[in-house]
N, CA, C and O of each residue as an XYZ file, in Angstrom:
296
protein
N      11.643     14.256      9.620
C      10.575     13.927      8.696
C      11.153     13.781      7.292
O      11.915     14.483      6.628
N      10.655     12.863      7.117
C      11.062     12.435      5.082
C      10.641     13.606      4.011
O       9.606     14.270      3.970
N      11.585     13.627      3.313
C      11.168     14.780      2.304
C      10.547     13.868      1.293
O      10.853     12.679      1.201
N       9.623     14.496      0.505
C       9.026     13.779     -1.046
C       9.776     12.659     -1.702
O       9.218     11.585     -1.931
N      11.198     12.918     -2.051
C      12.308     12.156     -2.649
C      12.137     10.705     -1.936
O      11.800      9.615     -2.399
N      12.595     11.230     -0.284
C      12.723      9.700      0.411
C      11.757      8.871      0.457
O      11.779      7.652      0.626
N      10.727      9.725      0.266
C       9.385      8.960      0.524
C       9.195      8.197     -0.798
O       8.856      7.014     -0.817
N       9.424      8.913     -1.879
C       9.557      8.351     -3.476
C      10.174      6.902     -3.353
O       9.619      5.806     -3.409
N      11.593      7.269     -3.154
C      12.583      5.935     -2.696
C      12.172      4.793     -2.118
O      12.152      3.711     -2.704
N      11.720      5.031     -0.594
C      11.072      3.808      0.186
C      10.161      3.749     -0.735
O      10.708      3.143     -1.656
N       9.310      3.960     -0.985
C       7.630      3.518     -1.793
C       8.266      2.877     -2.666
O       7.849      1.719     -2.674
N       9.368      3.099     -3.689
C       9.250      2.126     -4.935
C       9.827      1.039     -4.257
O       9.157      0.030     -4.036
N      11.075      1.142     -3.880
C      12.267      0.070     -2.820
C      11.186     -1.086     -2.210
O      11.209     -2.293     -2.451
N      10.480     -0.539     -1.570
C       8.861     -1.383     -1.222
C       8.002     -2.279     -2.482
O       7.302     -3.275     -2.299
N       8.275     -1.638     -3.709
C       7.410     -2.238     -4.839
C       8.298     -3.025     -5.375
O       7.843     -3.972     -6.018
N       9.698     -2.892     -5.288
C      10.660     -3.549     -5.665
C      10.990     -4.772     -5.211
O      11.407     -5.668     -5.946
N      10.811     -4.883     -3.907
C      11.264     -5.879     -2.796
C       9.883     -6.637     -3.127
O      10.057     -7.779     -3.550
N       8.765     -6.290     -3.033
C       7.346     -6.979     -3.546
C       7.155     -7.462     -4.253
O       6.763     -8.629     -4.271
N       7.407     -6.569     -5.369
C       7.446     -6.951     -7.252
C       7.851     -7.117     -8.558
O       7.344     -7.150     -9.679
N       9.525     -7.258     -7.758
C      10.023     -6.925     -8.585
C      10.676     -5.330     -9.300
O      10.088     -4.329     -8.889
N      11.523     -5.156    -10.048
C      11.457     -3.907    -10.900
C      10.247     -4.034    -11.940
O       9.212     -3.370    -11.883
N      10.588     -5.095    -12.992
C       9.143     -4.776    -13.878
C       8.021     -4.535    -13.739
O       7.365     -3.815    -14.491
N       7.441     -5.343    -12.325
C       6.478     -5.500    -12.310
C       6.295     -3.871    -11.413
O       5.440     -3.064    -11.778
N       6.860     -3.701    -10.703
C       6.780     -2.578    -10.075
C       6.893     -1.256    -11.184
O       5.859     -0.589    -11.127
N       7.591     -0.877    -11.877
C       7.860     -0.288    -13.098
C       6.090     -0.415    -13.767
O       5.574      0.687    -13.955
N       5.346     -1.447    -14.054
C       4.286     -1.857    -14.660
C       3.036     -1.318    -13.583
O       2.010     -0.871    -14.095
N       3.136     -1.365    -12.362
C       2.765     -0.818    -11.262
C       2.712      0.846    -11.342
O       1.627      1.428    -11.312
N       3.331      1.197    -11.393
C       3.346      2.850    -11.295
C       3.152      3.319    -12.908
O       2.762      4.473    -13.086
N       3.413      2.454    -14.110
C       2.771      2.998    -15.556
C       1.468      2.656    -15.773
O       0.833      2.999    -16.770
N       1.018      1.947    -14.813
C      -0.839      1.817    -14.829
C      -1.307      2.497    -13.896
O      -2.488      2.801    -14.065
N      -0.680      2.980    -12.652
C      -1.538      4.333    -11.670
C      -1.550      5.150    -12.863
O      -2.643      5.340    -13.394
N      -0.478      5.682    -13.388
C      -0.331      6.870    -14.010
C      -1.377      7.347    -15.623
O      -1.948      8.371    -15.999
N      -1.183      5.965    -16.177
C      -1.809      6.008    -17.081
C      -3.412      6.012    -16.521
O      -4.165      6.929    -16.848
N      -3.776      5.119    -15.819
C      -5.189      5.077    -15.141
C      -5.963      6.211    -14.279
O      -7.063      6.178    -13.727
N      -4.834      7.379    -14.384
C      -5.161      8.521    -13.130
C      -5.510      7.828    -11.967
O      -6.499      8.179    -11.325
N      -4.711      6.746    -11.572
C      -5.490      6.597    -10.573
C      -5.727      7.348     -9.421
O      -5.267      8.483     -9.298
N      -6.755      6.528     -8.134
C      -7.134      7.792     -7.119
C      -6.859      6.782     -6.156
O      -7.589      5.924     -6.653
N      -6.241      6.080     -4.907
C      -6.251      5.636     -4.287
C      -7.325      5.744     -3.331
O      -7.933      4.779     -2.867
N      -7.482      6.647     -3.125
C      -8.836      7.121     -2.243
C      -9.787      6.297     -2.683
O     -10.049      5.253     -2.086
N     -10.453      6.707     -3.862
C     -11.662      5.741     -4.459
C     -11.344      4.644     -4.366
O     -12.022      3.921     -3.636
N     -10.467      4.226     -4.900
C     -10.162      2.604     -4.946
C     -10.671      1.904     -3.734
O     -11.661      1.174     -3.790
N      -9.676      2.224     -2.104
C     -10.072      1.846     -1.295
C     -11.196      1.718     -0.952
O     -11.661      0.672     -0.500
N     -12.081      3.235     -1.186
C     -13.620      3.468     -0.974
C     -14.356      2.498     -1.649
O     -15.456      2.258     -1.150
N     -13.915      1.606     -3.080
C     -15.006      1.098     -3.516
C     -14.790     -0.171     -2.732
O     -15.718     -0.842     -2.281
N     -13.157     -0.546     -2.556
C     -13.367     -1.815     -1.582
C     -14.103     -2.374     -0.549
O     -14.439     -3.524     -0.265
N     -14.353     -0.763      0.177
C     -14.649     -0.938      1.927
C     -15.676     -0.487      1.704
O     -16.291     -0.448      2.770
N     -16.371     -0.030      0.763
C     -17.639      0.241      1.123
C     -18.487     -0.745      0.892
O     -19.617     -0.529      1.331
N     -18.288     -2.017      0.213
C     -18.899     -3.014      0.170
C     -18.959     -3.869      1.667
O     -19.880     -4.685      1.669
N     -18.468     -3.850      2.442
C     -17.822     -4.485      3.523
C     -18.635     -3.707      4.769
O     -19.016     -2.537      4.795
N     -18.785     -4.853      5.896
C     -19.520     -4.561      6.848
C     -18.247     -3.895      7.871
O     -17.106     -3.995      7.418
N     -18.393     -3.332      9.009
C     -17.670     -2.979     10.301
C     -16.837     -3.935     10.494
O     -15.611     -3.832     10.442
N     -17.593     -5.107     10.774
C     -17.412     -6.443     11.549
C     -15.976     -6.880     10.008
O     -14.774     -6.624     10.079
N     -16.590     -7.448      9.016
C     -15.654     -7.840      7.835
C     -14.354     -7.393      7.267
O     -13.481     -7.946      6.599
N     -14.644     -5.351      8.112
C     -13.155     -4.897      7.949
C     -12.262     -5.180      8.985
O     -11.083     -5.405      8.712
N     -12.847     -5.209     10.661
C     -12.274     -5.851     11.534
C     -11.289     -6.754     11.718
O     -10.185     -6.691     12.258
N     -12.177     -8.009     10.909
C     -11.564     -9.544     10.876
C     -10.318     -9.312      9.933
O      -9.224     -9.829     10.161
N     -10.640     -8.283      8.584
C      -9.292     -8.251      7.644
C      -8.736     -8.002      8.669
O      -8.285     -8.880      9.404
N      -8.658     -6.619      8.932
C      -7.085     -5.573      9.746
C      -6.594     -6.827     10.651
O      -5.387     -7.062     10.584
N      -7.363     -7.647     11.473
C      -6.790     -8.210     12.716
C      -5.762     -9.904     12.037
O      -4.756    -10.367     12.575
N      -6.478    -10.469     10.755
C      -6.071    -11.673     10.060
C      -4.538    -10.616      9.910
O      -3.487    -10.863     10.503
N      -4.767     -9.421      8.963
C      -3.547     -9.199      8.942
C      -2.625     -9.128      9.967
O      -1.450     -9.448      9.787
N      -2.968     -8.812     10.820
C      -1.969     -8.166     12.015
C      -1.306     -9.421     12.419
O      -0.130     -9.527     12.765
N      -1.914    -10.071     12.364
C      -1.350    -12.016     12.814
C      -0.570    -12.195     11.986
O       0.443    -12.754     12.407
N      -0.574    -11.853     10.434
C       0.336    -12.355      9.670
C       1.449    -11.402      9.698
O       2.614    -11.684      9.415
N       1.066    -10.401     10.014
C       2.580     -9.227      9.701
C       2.288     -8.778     10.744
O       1.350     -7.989     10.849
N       2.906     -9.109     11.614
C       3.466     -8.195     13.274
C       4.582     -7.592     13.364
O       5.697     -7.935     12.968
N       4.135     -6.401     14.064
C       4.786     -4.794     13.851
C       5.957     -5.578     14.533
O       5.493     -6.432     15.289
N       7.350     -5.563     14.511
C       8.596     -5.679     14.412
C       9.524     -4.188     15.573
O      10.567     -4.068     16.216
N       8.108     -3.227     15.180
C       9.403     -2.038     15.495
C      10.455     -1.313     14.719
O      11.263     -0.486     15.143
N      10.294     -1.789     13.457
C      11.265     -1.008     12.473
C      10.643     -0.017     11.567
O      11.233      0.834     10.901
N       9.491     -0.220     11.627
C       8.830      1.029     11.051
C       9.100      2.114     10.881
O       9.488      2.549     11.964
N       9.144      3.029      9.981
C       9.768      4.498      9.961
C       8.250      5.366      9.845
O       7.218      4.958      9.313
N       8.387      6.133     10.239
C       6.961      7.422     10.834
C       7.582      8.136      9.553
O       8.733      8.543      9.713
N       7.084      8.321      8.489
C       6.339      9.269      7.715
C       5.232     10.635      7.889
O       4.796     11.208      6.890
């Protein structure tokens, strides 16, 4: 199991490969500054959204990004 650190590492390495350093850098100085809550966030997304509407997301995604198998379990 990943300690805090590694998990630190992959998560930015992930924002990095996504967004860049700056933008990723700009990414984590607006959670921070914003307190953000991920929790809520999501909550305000999905709670607008029917059963059926979150469905169709998860599954559109799954078509576009298919699990590979390299995944690491956190």
């Amino acid at each position: 199991m990943d300690n805090t650190v590694d998990i630190m590492d992959k998560g930015f390495a992930c924002l990095v490969e996504k967004l860049g350093v700056i933008n990723a850098e700009r990414f984590i100085a607006t959670i921070k500054r914003e307190n953000f809550d991920y929790t809520v966030w999501r909550r305000e997304y999905f709670d607008c959204m029917s059963l059926e509407e979150v469905s169709n997301e998860a599954a559109t995604y799954a078509k576009k990004h298919p699990h590979q198998g390299r995944g690491s379990r956190i």
